[in-house]
C-alpha positions in Angstrom: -15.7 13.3 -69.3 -15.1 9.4 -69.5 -12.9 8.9 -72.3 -15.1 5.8 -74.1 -18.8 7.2 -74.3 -21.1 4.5 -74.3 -24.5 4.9 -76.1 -27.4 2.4 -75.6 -31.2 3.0 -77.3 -33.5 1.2 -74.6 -35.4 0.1 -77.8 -32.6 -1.7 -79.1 -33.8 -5.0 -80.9 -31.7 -6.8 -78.4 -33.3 -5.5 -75.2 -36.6 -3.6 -76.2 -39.1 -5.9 -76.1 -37.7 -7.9 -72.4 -39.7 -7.3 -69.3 -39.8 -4.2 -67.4 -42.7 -5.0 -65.0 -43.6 -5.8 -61.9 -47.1 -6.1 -62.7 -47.3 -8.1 -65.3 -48.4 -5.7 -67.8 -47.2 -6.4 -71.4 -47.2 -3.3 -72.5 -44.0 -2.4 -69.7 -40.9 -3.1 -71.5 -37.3 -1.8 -71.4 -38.4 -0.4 -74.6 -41.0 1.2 -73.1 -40.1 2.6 -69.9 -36.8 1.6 -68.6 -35.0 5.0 -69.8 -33.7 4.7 -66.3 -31.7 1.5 -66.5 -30.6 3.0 -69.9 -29.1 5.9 -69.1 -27.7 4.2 -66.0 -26.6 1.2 -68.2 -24.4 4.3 -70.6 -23.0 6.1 -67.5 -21.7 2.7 -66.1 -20.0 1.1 -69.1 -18.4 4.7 -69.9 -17.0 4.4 -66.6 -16.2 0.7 -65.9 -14.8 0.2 -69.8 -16.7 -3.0 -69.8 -20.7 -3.3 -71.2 -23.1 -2.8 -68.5 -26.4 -3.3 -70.8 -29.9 -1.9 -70.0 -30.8 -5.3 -70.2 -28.4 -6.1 -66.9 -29.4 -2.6 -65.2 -33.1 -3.1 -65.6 -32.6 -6.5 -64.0 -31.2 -5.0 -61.1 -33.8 -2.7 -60.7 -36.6 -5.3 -61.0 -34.0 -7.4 -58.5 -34.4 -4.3 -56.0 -37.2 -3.0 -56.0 -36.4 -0.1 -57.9 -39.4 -0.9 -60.7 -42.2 1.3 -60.0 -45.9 -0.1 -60.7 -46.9 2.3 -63.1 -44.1 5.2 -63.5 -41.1 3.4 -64.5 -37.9 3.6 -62.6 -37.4 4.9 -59.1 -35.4 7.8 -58.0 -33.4 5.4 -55.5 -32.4 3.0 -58.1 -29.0 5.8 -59.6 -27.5 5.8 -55.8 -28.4 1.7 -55.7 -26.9 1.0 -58.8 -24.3 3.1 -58.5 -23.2 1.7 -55.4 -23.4 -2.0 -56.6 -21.2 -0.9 -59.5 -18.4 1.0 -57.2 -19.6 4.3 -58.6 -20.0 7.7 -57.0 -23.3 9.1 -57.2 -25.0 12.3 -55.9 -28.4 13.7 -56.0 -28.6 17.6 -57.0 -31.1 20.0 -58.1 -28.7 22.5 -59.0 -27.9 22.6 -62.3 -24.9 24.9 -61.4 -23.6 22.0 -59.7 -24.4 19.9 -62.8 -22.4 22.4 -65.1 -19.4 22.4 -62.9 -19.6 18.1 -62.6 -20.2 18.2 -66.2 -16.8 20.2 -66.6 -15.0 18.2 -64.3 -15.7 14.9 -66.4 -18.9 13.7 -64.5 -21.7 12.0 -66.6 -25.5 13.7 -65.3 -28.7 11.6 -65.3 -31.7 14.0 -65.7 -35.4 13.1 -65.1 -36.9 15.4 -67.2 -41.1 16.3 -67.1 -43.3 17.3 -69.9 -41.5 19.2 -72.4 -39.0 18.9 -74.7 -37.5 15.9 -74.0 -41.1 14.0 -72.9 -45.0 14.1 -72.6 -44.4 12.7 -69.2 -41.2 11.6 -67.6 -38.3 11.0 -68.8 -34.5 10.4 -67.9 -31.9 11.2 -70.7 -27.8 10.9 -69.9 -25.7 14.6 -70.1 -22.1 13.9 -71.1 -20.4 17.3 -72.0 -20.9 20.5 -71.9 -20.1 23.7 -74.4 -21.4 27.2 -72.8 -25.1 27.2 -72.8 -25.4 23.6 -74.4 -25.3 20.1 -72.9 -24.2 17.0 -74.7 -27.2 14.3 -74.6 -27.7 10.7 -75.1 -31.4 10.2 -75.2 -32.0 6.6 -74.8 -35.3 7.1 -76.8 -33.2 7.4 -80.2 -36.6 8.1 -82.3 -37.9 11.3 -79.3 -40.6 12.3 -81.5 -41.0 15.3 -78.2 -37.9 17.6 -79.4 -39.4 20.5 -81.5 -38.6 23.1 -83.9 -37.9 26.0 -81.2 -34.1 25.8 -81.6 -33.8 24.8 -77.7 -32.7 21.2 -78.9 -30.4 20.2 -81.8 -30.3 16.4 -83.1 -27.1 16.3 -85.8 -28.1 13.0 -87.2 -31.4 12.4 -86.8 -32.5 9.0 -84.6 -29.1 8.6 -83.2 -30.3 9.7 -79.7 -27.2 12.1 -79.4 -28.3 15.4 -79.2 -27.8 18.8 -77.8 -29.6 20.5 -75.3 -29.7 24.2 -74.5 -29.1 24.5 -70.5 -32.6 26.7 -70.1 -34.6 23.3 -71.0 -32.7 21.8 -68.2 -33.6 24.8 -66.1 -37.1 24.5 -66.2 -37.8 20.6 -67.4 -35.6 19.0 -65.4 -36.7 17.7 -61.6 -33.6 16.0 -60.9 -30.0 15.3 -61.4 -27.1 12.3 -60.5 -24.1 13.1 -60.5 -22.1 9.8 -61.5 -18.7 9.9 -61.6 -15.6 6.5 -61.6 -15.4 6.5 -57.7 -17.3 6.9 -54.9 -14.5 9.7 -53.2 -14.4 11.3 -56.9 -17.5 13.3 -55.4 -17.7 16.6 -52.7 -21.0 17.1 -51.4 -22.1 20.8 -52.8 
């Protein structure tokens, strides 16, 4: 695990109410929809031991193209970033291979659909993990989504650090990144 976790809400007073558009659209903040560049924005300053904001990852992401019109961040953006910032990055579905990075001291970006985490999308940063449970930083700090089913547990409540059990992964999740400090840090599975 990086040894300085890094959490960042994307609706931080600093950041939440910026730009995250490439339409226009008020109503497509950070705040609102740039849990991409958020997550991304933790992984990277964990890593780098300097502040990458969400402010500075959702510019690159408007920059590149990576802003999509109307569902938030794309997929391509983690390996983009992760390359500009001289990190290793690789794209999974396995969440076997997530457990074993995880153990290893990898950080995991998950795009999570409707469920616990989200009524639509959603991409939350994994940063440990303890048998059937996965560290989270939810850069929604105030998830309203979570439940009472026992599958999540939130400690102090609107922090955004919770933990996840590994079965909501199993069946919520659509993707994975694997970012770790360097690029040859990562084996292809």
């Amino acid at each position: 695990m990086a040894s300085n976790l890094v959490y960042y809400s994307q609706k931080d007073k600093r950041w939440s109410s910026l730009p995250y558009t490439v339409t226009g659209s008020k109503k497509q903040t950070i705040g609102t929809s740039a849990c991409g560049p958020a997550s991304f924005a933790m992984a990277a300053s964990c890593f780098l031991g300097r502040a990458i904001l969400p402010s500075e990852a959702a510019r690159f992401a408007l920059d590149k193209g990576y802003r999509t019109r109307s569902k938030g961040t794309a997929w391509g953006f983690f390996a983009a970033a992760s390359k500009h910032y001289q990190l290793g990055c690789i794209q999974t579905r396995s969440l076997e291979t997530v457990q074993k990075a995880l153990s290893a001291g990898a950080l995991v970006i998950a795009t999570m659909g409707p469920g616990h985490l989200t009524a639509v999308g959603h991409f939350v940063l994994m940063v440990g993990i303890s048998g059937i449970w996965a560290d989270v930083f939810d850069p929604n700090h105030n998830n309203k989504n979570y439940g009472n089913d026992g599958l999540i547990k939130q400690g102090v409540k609107k922090d955004g650090k919770i933990s996840v059990q590994l079965s909501v992964f199993q069946r919520e999740a659509r993707q994975f990144w694997i970012i770790t400090k360097e690029d040859n840090e990562l084996q292809r599975p």
